[in-house]
Backbone as a ProteinNet text record, in pm:
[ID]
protein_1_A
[PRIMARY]
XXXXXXXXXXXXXXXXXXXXXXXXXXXXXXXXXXXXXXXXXXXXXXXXXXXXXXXXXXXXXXXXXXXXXXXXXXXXXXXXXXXXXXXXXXXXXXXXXXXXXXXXXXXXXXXXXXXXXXXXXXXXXXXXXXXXXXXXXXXXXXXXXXXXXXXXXXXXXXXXXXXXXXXXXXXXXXXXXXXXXXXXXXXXXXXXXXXXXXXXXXXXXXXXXXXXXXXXXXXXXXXXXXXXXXXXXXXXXXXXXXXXXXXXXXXXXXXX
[TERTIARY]
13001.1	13092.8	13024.6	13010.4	12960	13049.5	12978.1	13025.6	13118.2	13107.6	13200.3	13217.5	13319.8	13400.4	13523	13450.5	13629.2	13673.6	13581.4	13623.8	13511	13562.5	13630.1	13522.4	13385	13274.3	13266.6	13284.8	13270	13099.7	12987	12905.9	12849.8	12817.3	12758.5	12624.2	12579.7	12373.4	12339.3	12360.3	12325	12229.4	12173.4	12075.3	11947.7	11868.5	11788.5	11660.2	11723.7	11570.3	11584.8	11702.4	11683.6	11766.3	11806.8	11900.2	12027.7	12103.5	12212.4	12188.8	12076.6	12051.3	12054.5	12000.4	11936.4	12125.7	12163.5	12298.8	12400.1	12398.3	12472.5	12412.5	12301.6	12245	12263.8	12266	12316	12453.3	12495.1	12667	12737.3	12648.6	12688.8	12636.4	12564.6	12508	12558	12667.6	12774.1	12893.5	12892.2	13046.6	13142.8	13059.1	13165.7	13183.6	13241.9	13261.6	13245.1	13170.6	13140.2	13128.8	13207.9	13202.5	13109.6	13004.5	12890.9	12856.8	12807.1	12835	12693.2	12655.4	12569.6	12515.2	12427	12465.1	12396.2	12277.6	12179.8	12240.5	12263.2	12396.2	12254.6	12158.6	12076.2	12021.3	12011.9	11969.1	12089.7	12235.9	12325.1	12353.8	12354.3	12411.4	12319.7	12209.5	12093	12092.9	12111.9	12112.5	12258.5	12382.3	12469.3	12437.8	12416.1	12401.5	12313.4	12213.7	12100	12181.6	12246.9	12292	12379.6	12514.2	12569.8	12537.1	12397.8	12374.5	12297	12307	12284.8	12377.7	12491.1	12592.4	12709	12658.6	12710.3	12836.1	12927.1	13032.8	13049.9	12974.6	12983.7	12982.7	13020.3	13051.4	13033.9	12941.1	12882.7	12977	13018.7	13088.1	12976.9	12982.5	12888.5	13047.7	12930.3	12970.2	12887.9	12921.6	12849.7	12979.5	12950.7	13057.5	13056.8	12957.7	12995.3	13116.4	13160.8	13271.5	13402.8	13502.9	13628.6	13676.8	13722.3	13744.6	13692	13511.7	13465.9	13485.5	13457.2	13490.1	13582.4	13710.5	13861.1	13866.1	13788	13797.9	13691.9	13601.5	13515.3	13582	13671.3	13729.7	13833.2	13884.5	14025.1	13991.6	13888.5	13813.5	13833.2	13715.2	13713.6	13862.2	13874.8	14080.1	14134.9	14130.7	14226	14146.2	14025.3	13983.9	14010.3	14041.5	14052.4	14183.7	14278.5	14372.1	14338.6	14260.8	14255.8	14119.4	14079.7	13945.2	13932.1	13848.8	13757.4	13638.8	13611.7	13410.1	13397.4	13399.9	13319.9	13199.1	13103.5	12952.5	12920.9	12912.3	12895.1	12725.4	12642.1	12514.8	12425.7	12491.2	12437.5	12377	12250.2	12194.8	12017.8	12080.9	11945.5	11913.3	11751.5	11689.5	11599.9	11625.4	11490.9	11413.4	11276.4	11133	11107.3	11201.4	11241.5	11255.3	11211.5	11192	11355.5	11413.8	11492.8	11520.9	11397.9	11355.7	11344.8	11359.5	11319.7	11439.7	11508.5	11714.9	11770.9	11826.2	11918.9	12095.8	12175	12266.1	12347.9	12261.5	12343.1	12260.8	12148.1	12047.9	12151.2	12172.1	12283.8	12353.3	12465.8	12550.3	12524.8	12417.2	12407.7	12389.7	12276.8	12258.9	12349.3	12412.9	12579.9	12676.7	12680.4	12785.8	12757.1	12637.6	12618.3	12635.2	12541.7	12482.9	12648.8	12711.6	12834.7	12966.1	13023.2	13112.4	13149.2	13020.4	13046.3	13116.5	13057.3	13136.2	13275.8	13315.6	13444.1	13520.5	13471.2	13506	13562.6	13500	13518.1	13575.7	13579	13629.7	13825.9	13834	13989.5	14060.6	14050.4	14096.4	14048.8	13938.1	13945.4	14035.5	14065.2	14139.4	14279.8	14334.9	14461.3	14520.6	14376.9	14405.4	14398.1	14314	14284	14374.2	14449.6	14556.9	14669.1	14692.7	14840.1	14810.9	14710.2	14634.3	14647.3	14658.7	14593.6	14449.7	14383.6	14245.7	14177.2	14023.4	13902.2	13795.9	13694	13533.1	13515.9	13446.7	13339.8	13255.5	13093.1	12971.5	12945.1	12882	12830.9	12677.5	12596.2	12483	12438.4	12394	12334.2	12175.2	12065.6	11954.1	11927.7	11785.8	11708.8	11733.8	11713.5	11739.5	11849.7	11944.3	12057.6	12048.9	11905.2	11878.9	11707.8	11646.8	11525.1	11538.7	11410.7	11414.3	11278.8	11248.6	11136.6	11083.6	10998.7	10891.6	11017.9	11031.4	11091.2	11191.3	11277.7	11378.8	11506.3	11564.2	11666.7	11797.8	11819.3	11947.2	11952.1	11877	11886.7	11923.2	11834	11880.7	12000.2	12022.1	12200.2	12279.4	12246.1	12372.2	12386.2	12275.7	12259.9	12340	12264.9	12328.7	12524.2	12574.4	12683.1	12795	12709.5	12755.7	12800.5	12725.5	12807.8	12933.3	12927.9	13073	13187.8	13145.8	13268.7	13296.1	13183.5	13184	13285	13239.6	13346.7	13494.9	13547.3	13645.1	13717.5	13644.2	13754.9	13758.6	13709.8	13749.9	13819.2	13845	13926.9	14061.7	14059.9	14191.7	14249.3	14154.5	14230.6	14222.1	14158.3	14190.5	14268.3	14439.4	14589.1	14612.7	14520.1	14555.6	14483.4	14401	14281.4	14174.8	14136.8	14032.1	13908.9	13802.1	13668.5	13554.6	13527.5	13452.3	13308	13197.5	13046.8	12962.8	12846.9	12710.6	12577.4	12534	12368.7	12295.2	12157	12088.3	11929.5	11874.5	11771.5	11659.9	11522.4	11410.7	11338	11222.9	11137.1	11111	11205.8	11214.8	11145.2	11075.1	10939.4	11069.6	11100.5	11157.7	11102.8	11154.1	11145.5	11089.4	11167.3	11165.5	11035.3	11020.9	10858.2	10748.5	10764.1	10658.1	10629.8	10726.6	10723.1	10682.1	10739.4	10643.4	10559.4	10458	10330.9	10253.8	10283.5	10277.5	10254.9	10338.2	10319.4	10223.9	10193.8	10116.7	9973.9	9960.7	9824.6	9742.7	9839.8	9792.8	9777.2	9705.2	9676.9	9832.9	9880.4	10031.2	9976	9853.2	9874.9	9816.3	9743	9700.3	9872	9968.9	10121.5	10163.7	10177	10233.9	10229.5	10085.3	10038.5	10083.4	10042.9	10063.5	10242.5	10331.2	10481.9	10523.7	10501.9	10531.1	10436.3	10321.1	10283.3	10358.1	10512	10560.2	10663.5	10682.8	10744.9	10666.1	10779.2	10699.8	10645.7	10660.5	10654.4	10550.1	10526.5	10397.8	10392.2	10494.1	10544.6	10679.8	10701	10800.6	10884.6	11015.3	11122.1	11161.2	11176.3	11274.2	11405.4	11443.7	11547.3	11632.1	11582.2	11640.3	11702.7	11607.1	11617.1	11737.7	11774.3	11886.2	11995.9	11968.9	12100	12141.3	12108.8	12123.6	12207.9	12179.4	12245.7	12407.7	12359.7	12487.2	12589.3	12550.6	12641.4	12693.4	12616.9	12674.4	12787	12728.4	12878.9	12994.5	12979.9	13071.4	13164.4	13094	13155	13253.4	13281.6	13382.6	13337.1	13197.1	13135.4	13097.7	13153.1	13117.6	13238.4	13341.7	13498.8	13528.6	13466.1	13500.4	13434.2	13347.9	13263.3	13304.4	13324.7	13362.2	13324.5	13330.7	13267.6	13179.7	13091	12934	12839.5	12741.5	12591.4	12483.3	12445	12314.5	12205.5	12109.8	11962.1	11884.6	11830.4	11739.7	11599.8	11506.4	11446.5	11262.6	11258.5	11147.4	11134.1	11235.1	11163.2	11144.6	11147.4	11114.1	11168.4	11320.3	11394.6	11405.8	11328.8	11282.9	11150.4	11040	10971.6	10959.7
14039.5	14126	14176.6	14299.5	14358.9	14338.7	14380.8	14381.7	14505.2	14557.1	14653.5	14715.5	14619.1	14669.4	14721.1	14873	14909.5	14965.7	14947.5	15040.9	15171	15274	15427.4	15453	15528.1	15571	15706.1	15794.6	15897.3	15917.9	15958.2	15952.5	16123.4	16134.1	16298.7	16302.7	16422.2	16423.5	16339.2	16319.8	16251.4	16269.4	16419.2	16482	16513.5	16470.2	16493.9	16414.2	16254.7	16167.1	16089.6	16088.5	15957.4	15817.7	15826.3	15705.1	15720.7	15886.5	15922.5	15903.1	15968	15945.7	15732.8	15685.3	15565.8	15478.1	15511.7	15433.1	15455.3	15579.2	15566	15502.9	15508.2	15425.7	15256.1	15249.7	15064.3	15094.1	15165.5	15162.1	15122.3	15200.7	15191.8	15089.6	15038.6	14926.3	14844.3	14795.6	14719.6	14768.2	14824.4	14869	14943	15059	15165.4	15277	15358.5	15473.1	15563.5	15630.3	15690.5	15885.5	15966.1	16072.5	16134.7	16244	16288.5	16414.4	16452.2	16622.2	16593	16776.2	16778.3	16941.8	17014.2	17153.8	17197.2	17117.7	17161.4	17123.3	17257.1	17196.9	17164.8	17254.9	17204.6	17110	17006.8	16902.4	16774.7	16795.7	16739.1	16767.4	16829.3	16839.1	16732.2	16780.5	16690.4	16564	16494.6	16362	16317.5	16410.6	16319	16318.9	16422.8	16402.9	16293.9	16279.3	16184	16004.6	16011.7	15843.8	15894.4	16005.5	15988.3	15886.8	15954.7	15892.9	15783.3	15721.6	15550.4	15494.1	15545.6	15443.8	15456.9	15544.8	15533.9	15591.4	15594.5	15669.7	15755.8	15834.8	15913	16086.5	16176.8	16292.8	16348.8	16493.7	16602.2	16638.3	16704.8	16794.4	16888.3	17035.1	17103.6	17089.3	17083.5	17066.5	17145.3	17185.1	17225.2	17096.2	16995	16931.2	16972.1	17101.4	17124.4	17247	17301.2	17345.4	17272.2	17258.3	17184.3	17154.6	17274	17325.6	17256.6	17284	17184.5	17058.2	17017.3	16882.7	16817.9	16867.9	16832.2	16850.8	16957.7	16938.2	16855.1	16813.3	16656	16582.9	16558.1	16396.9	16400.7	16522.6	16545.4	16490.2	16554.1	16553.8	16406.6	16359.1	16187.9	16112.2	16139.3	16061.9	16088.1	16277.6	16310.6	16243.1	16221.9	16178.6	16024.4	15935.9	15796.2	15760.4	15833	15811.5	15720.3	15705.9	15577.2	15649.9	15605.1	15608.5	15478.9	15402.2	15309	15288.7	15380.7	15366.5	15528.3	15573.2	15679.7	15662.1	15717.2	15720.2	15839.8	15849.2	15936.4	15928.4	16055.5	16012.2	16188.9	16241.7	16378.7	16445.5	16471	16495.7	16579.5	16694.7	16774.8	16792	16834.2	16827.3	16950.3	16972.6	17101.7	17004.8	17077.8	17026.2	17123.5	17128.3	17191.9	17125	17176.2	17109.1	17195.9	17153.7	17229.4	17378.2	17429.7	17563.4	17689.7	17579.1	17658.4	17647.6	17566.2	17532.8	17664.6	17745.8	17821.3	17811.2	17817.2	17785.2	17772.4	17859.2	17847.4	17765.3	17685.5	17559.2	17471.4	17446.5	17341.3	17321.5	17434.4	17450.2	17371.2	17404.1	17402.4	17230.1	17150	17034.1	16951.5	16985.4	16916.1	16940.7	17038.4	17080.6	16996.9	17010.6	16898.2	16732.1	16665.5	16515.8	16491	16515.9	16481	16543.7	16705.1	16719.8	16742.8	16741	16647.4	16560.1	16421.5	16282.8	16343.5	16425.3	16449.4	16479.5	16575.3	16652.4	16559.4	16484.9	16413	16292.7	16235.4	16095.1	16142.5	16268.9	16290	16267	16343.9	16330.8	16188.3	16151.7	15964.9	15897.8	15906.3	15804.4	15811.6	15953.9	15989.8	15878	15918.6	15828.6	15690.3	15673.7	15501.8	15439	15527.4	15478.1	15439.9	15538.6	15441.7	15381.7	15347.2	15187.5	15112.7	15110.2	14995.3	14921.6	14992	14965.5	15076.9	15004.7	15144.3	15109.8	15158.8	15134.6	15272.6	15278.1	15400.2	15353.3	15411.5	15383.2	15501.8	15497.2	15656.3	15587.9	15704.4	15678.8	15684.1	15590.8	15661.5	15647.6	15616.6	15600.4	15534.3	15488.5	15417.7	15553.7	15697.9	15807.8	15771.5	15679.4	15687.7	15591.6	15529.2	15439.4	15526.4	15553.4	15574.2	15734.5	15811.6	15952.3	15983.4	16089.1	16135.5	16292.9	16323.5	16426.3	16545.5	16653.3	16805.9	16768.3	16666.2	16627.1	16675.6	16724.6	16688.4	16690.7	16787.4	16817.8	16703.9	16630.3	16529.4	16389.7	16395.7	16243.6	16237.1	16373.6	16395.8	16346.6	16412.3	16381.9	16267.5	16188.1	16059.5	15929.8	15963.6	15872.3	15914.3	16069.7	16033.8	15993.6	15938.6	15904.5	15716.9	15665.5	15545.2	15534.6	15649.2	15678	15692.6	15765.9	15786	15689.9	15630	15497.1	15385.5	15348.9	15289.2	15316.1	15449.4	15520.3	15530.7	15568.2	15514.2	15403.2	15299.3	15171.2	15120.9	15147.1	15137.5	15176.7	15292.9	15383.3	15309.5	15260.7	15248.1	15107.4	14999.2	14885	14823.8	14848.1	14826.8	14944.3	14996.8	15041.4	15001.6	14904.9	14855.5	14921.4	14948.4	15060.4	15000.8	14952.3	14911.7	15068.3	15039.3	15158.4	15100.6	15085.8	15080.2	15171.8	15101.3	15237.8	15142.6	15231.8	15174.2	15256.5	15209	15318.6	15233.8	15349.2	15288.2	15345.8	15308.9	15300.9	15409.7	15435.8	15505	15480	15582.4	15539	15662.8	15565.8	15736.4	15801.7	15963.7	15927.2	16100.4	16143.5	16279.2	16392.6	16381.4	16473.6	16456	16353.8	16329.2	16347.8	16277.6	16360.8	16540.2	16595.2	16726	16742.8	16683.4	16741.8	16730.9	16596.9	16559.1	16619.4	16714.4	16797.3	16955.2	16990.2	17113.3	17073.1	16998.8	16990.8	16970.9	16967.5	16912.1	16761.1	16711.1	16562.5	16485.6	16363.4	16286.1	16169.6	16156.3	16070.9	15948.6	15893.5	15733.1	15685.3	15798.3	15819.1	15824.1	15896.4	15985.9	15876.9	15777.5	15640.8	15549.1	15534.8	15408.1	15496.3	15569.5	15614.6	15596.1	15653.9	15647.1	15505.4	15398.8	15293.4	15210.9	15286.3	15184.9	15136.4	15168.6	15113.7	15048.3	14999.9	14883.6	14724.9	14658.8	14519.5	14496.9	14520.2	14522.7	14585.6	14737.1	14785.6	14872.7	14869.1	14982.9	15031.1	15164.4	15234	15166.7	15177.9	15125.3	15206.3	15185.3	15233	15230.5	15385.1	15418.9	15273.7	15212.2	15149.7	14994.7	15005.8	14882.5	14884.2	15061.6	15106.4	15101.7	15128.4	15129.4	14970.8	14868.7	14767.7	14725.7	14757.9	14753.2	14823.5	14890.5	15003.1	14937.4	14861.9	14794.3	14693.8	14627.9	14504.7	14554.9	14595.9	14680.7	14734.8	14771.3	14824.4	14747.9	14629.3	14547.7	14452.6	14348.9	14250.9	14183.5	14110.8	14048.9	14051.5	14172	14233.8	14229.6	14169	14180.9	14146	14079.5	14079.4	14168.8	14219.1	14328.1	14520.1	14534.7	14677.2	14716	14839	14876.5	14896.8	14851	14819.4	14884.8	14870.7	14926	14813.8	14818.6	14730.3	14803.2	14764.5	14855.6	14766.9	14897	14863.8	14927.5	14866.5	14913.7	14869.8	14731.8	14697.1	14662	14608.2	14573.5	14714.5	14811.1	14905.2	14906.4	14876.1	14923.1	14740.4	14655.2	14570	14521.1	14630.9	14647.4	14703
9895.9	9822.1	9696.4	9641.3	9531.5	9428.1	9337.8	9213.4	9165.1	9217	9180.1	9329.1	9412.5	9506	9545.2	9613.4	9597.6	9491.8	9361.4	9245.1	9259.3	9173.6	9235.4	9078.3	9093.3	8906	8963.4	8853.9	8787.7	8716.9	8760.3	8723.7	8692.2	8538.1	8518.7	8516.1	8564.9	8541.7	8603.1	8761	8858.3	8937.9	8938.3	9051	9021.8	8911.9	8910.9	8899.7	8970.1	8977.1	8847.2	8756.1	8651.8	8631.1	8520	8534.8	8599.4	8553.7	8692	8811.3	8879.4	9020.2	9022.3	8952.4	9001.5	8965.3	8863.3	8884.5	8973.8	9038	9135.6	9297.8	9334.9	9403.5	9345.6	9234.8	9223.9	9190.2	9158.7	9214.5	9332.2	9424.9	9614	9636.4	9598.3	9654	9619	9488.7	9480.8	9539.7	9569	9680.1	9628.2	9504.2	9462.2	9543.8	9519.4	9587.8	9430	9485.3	9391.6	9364.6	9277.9	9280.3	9126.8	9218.6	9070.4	9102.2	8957	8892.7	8844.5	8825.8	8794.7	8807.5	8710.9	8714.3	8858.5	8872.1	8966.8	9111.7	9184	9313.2	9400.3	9419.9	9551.6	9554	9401.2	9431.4	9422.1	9386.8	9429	9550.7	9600.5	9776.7	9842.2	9795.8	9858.7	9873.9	9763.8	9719.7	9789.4	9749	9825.7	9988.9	10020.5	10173.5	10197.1	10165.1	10178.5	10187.6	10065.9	10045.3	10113.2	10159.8	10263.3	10402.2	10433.7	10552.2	10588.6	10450.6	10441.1	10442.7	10441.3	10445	10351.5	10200.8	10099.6	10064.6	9978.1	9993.7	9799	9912.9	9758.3	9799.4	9700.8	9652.1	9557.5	9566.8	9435.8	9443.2	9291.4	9248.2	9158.3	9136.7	9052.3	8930.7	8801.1	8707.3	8566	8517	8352	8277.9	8258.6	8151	8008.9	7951.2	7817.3	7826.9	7938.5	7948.9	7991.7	7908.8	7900.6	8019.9	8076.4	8226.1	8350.7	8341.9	8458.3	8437.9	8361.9	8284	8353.5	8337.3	8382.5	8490	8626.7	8701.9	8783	8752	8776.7	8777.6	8694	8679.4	8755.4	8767.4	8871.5	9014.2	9030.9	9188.6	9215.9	9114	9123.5	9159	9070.2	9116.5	9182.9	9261.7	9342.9	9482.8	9470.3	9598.2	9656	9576.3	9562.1	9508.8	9411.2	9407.6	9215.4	9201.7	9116.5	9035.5	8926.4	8857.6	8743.2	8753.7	8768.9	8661.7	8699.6	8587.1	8567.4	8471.1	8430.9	8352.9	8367.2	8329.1	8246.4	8160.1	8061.2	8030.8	8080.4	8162.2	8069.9	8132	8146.5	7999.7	7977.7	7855.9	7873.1	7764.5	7766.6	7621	7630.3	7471.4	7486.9	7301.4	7318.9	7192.7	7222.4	7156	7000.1	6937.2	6786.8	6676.1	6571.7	6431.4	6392.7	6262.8	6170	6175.5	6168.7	6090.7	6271.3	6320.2	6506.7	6590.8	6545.8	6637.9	6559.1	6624.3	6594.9	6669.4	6584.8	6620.5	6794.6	6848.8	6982.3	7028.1	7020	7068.4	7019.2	6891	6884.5	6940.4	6927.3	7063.6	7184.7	7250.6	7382.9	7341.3	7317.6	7297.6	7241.4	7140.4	7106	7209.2	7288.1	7420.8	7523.2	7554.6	7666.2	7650.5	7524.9	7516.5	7430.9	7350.6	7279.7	7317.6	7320.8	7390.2	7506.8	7593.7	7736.1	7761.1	7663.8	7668.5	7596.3	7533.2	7486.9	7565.5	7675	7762.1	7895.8	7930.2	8045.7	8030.5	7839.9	7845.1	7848.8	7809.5	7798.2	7920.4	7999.9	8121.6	8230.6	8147.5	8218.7	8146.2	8027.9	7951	8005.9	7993.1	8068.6	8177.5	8303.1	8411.1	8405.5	8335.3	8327.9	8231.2	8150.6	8046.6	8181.5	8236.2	8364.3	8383	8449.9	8560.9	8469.9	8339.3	8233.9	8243.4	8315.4	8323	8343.1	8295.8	8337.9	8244.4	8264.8	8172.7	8174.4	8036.8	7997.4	7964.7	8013.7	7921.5	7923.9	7800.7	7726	7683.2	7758.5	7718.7	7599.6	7533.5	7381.7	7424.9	7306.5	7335.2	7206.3	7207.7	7070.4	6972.1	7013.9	6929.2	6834.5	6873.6	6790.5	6633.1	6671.8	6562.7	6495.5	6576	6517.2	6601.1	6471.9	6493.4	6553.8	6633.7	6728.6	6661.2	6691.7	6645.2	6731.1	6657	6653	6804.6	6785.1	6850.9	6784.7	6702.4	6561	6623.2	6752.9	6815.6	6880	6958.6	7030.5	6986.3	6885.4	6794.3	6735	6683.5	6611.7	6710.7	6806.3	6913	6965.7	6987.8	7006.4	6918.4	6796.9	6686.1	6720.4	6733.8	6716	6837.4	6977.7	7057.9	7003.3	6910.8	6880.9	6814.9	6732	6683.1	6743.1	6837.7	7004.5	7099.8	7069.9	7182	7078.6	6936.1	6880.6	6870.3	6803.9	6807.9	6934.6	7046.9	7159.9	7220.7	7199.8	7212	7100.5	7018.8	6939.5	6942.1	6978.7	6999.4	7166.3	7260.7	7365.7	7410.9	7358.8	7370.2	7460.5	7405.2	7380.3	7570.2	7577.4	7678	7776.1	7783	7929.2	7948.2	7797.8	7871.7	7763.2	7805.7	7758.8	7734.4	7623.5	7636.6	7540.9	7666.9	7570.9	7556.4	7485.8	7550.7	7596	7669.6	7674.1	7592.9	7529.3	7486	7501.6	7621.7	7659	7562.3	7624.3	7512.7	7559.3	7585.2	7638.7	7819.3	7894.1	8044.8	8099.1	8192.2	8280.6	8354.7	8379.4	8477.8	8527.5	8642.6	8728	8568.7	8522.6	8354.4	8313.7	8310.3	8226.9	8294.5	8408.1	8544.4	8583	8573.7	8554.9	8398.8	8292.4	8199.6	8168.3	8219.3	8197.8	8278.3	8420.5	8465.1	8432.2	8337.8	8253.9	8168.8	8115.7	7992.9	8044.2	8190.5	8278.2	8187.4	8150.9	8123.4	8220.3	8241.4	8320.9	8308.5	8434.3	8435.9	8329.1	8360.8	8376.3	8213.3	8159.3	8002.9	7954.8	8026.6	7921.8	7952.6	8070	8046.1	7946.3	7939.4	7874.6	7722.3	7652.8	7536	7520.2	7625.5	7641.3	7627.5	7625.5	7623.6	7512.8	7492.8	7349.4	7189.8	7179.1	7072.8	7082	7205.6	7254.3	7257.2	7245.6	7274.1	7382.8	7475.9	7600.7	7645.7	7587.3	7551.6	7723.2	7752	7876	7843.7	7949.8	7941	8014.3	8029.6	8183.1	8241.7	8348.7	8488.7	8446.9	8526.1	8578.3	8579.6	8712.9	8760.7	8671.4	8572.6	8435.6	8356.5	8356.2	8275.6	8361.1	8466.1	8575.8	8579.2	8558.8	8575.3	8470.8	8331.7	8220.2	8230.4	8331.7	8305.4	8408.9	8519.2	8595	8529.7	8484.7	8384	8320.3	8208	8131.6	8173.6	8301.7	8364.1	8511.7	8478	8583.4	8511.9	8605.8	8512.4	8461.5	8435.9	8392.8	8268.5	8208.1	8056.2	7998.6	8068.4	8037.4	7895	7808.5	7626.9	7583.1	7620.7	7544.2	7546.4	7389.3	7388.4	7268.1	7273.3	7092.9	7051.7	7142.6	7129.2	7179.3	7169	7229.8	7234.5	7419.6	7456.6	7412.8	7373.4	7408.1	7459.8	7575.4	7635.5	7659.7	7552.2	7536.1	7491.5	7557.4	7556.3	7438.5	7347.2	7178.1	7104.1	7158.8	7050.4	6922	6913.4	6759.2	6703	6768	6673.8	6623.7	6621.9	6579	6470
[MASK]
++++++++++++++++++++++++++++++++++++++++++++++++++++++++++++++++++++++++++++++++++++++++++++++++++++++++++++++++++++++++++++++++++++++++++++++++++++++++++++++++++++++++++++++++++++++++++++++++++++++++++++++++++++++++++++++++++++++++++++++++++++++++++++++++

């Protein structure tokens, strides 16, 4: 019997080979059923069909979650399909490579729309549902960004840091209603993203590794699959006193 059997996750930014793709594969594999969004449809169709025909029980929805609208209808999907919602995963996050003086306001936009009122966007209409049930989990991804700052990142780290605020504030606000709400915030993880960009940059992978993971204790980067693990925890029953909070996972980095 899995760990999360029979319960019904909401997972965003699922299709493209990172910690979305990899948590919903350790989702199914604890026995969720699982429904995920994501802007890129040809590589969500893909992926669900694929774990379709392993066995899995899961469903793309195309989604932009920095629009209100799709947002609400992701999470609709999820519930109207199962009846119930369970785990939402608050996942989905993009960055531009800008100093201060180079973000112009609609870059903000876009990077505050996606990594923060995304999670705004999608935690409303989960809370709704998971407020009747008197139960439900949220994890909202944060990252080490939310504690320590990165070279001409500024939209990314903002948004980062203020995903702990949201993650406190609605566990706070919904407590009293069954609803747990954490974050993970992983460290430096290789994933599809970085391979394509170590790719553009015609760097050698295994030089962008070793350098990607040298300010960790650990003195490597992590897997996908390291963070997905974190993220089941939290989101299973096994994390059942814990809310409010943020794990990191991150190889020692932010205690160095």
């Amino acid at each position: 019997m899995g760990r999360l059997n029979g319960k019904i996750a909401a997972v965003t930014g699922a299709a493209i080979g990172g910690i979305g793709e990899a948590t919903v594969r350790r989702f199914l594999a604890e026995g969720a059923h699982v429904v995920f969004c994501d802007v890129d449809v040809a590589r969500g169709q893909a992926l669900s069909a694929a774990l379709s025909g392993e066995g899995g029980n899961c469903h793309f929805e195309e989604a932009d979650i920095s629009d209100p609208e799709q947002a609400e209808h992701f999470i609709q999907a999820a519930h109207q399909r199962h009846g119930r919602l369970d785990i939402l995963v608050n996942n989905a996050a993009i960055r531009n490579y800008q100093d201060i003086t180079e973000a112009d306001p609609a870059s903000w936009d876009r990077v505050l729309g996606v990594n923060l009122m995304g999670m705004v966007n999608c935690a409303r209409p989960a809370v709704r549902h998971m407020r009747e049930q008197h139960a439900g989990v949220i994890v909202n991804l944060a990252s080490v960004r939310s504690l320590v700052s990165g070279p001409r990142c500024i939209q990314y780290d903002t948004s980062k840091a203020a995903i702990l605020g949201l993650t406190r504030g609605l566990a706070n606000d919904h407590a009293a209603d069954g609803i747990r709400v954490m974050a993970v915030a992983p460290g430096p993880i290789y994933t599809d993203f970085h391979r394509r960009r170590v790719a553009s940059m015609g760097r050698e992978e295994a030089e962008f590794v070793a350098e990607f993971g040298a300010d960790t204790m650990l003195k490597r980067p992590g897997t996908p699959n390291e963070i997905a693990n974190a993220i089941l925890f939290v989101a299973s029953d096994e994390a059942s006193f814990m809310t409010g909070t943020c794990i990191y996972v991150d190889g020692g980095q932010t205690g160095l």
